[in-house]
N, C-alpha and C positions, 0 to 999 in steps of 0.2 A: 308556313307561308307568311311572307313577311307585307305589310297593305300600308297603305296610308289615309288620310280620312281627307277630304277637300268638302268643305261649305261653303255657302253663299248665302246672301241674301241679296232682293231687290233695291231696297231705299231704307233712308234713316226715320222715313215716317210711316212708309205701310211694310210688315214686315211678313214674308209670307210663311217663313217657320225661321222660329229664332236660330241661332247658330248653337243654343247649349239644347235642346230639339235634336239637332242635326246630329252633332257630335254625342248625344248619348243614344241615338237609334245606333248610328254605324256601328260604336264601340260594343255594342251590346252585340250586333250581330257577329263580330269579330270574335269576341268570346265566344259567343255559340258556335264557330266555325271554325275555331284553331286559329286565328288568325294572329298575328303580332305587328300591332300597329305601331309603327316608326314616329311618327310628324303627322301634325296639323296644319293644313294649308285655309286659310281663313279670307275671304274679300268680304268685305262690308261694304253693303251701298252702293252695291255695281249692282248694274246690268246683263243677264247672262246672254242678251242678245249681239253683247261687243267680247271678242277674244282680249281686251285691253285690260287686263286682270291681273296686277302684278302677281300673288297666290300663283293664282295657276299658271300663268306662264312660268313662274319660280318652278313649280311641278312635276312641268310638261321637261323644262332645262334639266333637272333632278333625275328623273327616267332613265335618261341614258347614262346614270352610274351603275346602272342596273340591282341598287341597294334594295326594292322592293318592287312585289311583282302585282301587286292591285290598288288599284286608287278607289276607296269606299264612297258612294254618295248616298243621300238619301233620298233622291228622286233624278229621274232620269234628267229634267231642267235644272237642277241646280249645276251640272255639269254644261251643260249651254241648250239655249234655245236655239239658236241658231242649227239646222241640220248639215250643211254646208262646213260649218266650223266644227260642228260636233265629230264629224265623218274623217275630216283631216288631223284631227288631234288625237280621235282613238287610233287613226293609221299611225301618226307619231309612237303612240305608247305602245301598240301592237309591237312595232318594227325591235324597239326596246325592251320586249318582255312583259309588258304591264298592260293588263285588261280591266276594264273599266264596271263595277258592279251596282248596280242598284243595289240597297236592300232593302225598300218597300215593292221592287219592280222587276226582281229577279226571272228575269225569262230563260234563263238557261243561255246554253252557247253553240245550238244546232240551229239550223238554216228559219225555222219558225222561229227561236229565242230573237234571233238579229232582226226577223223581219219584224216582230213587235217591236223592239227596240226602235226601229226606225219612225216606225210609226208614232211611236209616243214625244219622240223630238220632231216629230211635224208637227203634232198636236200642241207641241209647248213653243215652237216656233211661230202655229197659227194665234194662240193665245196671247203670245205676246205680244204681236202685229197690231190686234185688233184693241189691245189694253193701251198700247200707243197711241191708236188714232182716240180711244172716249178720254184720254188724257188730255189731250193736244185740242180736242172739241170746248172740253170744261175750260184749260186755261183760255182758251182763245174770250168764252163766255165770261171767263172772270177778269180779263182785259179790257173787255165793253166795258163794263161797269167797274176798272178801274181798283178791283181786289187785287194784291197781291199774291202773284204767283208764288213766288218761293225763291231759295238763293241767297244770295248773300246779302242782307241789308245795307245801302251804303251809310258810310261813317255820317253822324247828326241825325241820323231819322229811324225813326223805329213803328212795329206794325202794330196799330191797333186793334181791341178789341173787335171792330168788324173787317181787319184783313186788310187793313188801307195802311199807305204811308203817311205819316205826319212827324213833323220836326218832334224831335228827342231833345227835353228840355234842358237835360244835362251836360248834349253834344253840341249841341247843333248853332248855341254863339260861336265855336270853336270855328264850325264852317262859314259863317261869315266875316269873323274875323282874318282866317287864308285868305278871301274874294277880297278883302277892303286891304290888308297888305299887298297883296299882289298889284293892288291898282296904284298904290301909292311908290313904287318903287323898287318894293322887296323881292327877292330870288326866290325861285322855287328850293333852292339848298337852304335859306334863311325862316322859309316858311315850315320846311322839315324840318331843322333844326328847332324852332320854335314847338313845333307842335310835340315834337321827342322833349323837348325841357318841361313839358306840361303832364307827363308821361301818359299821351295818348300814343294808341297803339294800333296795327292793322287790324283785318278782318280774323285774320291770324293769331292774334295775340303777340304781333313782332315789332319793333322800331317802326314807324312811319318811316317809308323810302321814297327816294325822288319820283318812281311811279305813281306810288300815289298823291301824291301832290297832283301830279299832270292830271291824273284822273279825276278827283277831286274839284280842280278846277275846270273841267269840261263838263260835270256831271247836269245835265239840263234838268235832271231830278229836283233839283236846289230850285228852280226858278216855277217850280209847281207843276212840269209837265213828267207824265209816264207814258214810256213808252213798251210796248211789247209785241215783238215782228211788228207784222203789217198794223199794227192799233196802235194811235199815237192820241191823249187825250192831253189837253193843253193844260187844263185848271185840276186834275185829279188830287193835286197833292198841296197843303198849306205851306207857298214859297217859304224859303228861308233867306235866300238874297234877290234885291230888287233886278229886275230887270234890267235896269239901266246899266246897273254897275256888272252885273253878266257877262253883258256885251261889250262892253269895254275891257274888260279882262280875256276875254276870248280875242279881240282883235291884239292886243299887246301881245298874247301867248302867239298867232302867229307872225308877230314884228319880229320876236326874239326867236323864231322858228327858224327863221330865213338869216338872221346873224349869225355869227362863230358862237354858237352853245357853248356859255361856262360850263356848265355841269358834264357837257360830252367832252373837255378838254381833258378833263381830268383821265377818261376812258382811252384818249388815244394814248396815254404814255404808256407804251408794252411792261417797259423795264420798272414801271413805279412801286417799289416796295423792296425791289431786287439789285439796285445798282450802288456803289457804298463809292466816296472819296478816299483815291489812295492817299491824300494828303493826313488827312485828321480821323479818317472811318464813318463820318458822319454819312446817313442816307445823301441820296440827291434825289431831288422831288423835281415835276414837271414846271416851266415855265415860258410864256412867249411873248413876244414882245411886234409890234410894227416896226416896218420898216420905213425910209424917207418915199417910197413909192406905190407904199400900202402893203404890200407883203407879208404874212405874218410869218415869223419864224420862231420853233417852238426846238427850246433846247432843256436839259439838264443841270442843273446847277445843285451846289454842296448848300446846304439847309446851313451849317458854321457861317458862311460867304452870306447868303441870304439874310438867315437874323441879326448877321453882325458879331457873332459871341466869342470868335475867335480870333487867331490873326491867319486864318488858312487861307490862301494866296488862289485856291482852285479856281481855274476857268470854266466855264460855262462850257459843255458839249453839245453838236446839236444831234437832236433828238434823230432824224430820217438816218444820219451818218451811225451811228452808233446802235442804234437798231437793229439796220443792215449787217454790219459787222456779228455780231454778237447771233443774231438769225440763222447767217450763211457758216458761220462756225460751228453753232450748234449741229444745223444740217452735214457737214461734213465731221460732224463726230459720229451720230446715228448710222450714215452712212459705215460707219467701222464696224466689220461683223466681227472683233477682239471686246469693242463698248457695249453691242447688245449682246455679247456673250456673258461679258462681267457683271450688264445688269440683270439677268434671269438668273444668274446664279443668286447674285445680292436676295434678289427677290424670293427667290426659293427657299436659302437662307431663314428670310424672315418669317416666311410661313411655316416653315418646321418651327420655329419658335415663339408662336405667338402661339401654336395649339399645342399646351403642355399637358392636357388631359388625354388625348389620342395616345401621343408615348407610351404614359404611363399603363395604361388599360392596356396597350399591346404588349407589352413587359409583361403585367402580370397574366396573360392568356397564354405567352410563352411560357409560361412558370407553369400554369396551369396542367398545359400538354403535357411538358416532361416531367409532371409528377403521375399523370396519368399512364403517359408510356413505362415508367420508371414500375408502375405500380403492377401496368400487363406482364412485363415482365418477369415480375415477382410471381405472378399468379401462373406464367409455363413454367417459371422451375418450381412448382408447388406448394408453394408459401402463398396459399389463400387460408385466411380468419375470417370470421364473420366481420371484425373492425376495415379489415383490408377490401372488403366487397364495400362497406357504409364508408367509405376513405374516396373508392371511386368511384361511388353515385356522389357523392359531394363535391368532388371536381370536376366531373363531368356535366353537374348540375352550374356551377361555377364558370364552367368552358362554355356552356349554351348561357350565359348571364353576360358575360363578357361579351360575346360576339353581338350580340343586339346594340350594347352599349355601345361599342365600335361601331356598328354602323349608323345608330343615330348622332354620335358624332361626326361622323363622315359627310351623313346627310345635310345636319347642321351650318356645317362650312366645310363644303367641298373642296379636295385640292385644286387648283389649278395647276396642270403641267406644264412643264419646261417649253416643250413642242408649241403651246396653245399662247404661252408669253411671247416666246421667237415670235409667231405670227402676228400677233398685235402691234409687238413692236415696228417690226417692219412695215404695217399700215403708215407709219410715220414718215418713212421715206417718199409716200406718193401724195406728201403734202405739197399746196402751192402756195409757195413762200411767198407770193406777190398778194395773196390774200387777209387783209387784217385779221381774220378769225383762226385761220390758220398756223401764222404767223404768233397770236396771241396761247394758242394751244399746243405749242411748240413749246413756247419759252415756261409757261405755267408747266409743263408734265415735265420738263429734261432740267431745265437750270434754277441752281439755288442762290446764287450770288452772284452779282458783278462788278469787279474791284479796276477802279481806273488809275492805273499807275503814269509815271513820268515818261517809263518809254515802253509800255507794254498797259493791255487787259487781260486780267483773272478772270476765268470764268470758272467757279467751279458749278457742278452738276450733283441731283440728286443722290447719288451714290459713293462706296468709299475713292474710287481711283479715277470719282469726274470730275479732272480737270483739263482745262485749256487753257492755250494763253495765244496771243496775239501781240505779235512784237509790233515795237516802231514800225518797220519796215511794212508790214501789212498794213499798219494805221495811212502812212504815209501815200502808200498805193492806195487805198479806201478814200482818201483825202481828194486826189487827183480828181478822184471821179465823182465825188458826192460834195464836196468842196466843203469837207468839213471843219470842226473849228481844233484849237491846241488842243493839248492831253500835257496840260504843267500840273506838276505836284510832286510833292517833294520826300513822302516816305511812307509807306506800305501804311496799313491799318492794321492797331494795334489788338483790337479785338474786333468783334462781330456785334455791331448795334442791334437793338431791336428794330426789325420793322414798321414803316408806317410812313403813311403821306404826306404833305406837306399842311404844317398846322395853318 
């Protein structure tokens, strides 16, 4: 029998059995039981009273290859608290072949076994409930008096030995010097950017991003109040920026609310990273400009033309016209059941060749077989040795070594079928192109490049045979109606630049 083992735990501070606990109960039982255990499914830090568990949903998805027929736990709540979820997920594994085992809580699998079963996930469903509410009692008590709950510290302040926030001596100039730039001028891009040259970093350990700039400058923690739900204490915490200056930087943040955002300019160009000049190769990066009646119009332009660095002649394209174009072509590629044919192939392709250990092992399992057939053989026309009996106990020991192997790679990275991409793919057709997100997950998943010639656009597409092109005459028609601007340049690109936005 072939099982798999799934642990959990509650939280990274109370822990109710470790995970190396867990995984040496199962595996123990597993040996005492015949079992052969495939994978380890692990969440740390979860909750068993939310099904949101990447592990076991991974699991639950895994079942239906029907690679192993027991998921091991070691208590019937590590599997979920919830009885509701618990009930639906073993119907999942059931339907699939795979039953669900305690092994501290083994009740068997007659109509008594179930009914304890049930009961014990009401018991760890009621225990959870009620571990909830003395949770949610104490924070609320340590919100009065202005202790620290838990979570993420924000960047400049760190918790005291009695559980309190107070400015971080190391950070926290760092956050009043954002509040006093901001007031003076500076961009939330220049404030990131400043705070990355100083190599401060998220909660993460990542680049400071324009998120947290925003946040950072909203945080009313900085001006010495904590809040948590309904409890809000004004003085809990030693300010780090003055009041005054707070409130002034929260009214500018929402002046520049209400203006054309620099930093979401950047975000409407679809094509930025993707769209190359046929004159020189050079990227074209987003740009916009006012008009004499206020208008703002936001076009494309060759980075050579922009820095000045060459003599490429390229005009400026605008942005909504060329969008469109490049969108509704895409959409009538996809729409080609020849293009999603080509790409699930490609795709298929690539999966046989990224898993070069699967081949191999099923090669030598085929080797394996017909030396063992090879060998039965031998043994009806009456050519048995004692060598030729030890020849196929040792292949057959080999034949049962392999096929495990096989299938924890299997398990490992499951194929995806031909049939299962067709369908995905197709979800793409019932995109609404009128939609910016849409529109943007469009061009991200199907197209690799976009080359602007003198009387035509290249589009090629992720794969070997995605291309399009778009003559004059479609520009021309497109033009009519979107009033868009020329398409001059004077000679293909010569290679493929690297990618990247406008410096």
């Amino acid at each position: 029998m072939k099982a798999v083992i799934y642990a959990r735990y509650s939280s990274a501070s109370q822990r109710e059995e470790s995970i190396e606990v867990q995984i040496r109960e199962c595996t123990a039982f597993a040996e005492k039981n015949d079992y052969t255990v495939l994978k380890h499914y692990i969440d740390k830090a979860i909750s068993g009273t939310t099904d949101n568990r990447p592990d076991f949903q991974q699991m639950i998805k895994d079942s239906s290859s029907r690679l192993f027929d027991t998921v091991l736990v070691l208590r019937t709540d590590r599997f979920s608290r919830d009885v509701a979820d618990s009930a639906v997920y073993k119907q999942i594994l059931k339907k699939n072949g795979v039953r669900v085992i305690s092994v501290t809580e083994n009740f068997g699998e007659d109509a008594v076994g179930q009914l304890m079963g049930r009961i014990m996930e009401s018991m760890a469903e009621y225990y959870s409930n009620e571990l909830r509410e003395k949770v949610q009692r104490g924070q609320n008590v340590n919100a009065e008096k202005g202790i620290w709950n838990g979570g993420g510290v924000p960047f400049g302040l760190r918790v005291s030995q009695d559980q309190r926030l107070e400015p971080d001596p190391m950070t926290s100039a760092f956050v009043l010097e954002a509040f006093k730039r901001y007031d003076e001028g500076a961009t939330m891009k220049e404030i990131r950017d400043y705070l990355n040259n100083m190599g401060i970093t998220n909660g993460r350990g990542l680049p400071i991003n324009y998120g947290n700039i925003q946040h950072l400058l909203s945080n009313r923690r900085y001006i010495g109040e904590y809040a948590y739900r309904d409890y809000v204490l004004p003085d809990a915490i030693t300010p780090i920026v003055p009041l005054d200056l707070f409130e002034r930087v929260q009214k500018r943040m929402v002046k520049n609310q209400k203006a054309p955002a620099r930093a979401k300019a950047e975000d409407e160009y679809l094509l930025t990273t993707k769209i190359f000049c046929g004159n020189c190769g050079a990227y074209m990066c987003g740009e916009s400009g006012k008009g004499r009646n206020g208008t703002i119009h936001r076009y494309y332009k060759c980075v050579t033309v922009k820095k000045r660095r060459g003599d490429c002649k390229k005009k400026a394209v605008r942005k909504e016209w060329i969008e469109d174009l490049v969108v509704n072509a895409t959409m009538r590629f996809i729409l080609d059941d020849g293009a999603i044919e080509s790409i699930v192939s490609m795709l298929m392709r690539i999966q046989d060749q990224e898993n070069t250990t699967l081949p191999l092992l099923e090669k030598r399992l085929k080797q394996a077989e017909t030396g063992i057939n090879n060998l039965l053989n031998a043994i009806q026309n009456g050519l048995f040795t004692p060598s030729t009996k030890e020849r196929l106990e040792s292949l057959e020991a080999e034949k049962a070594e392999l096929e495990i192997q096989i299938e924890k790679e299997r398990l490992a990275k499951p194929k995806i079928s031909a049939e299962f991409m067709t369908f995905w793919l197709h979800r793409f057709r019932k995109l609404d192109v009128t939609q910016k997100s849409h529109r943007q997950m469009l061009i991200d998943t199907f197209v690799n490049a976009i080359y602007v010639y003198d009387d035509k656009l290249l589009l090629t597409y992720d794969f070997k045979e995605g291309t399009d092109t778009i003559s004059l005459a479609d520009v021309k028609n497109a033009a009519k109606v979107k009033n868009g601007s020329d398409l001059k340049s004077l000679a293909a690109p010569t290679k493929r630049h690297p990618k990247g936005g406008c410096p």
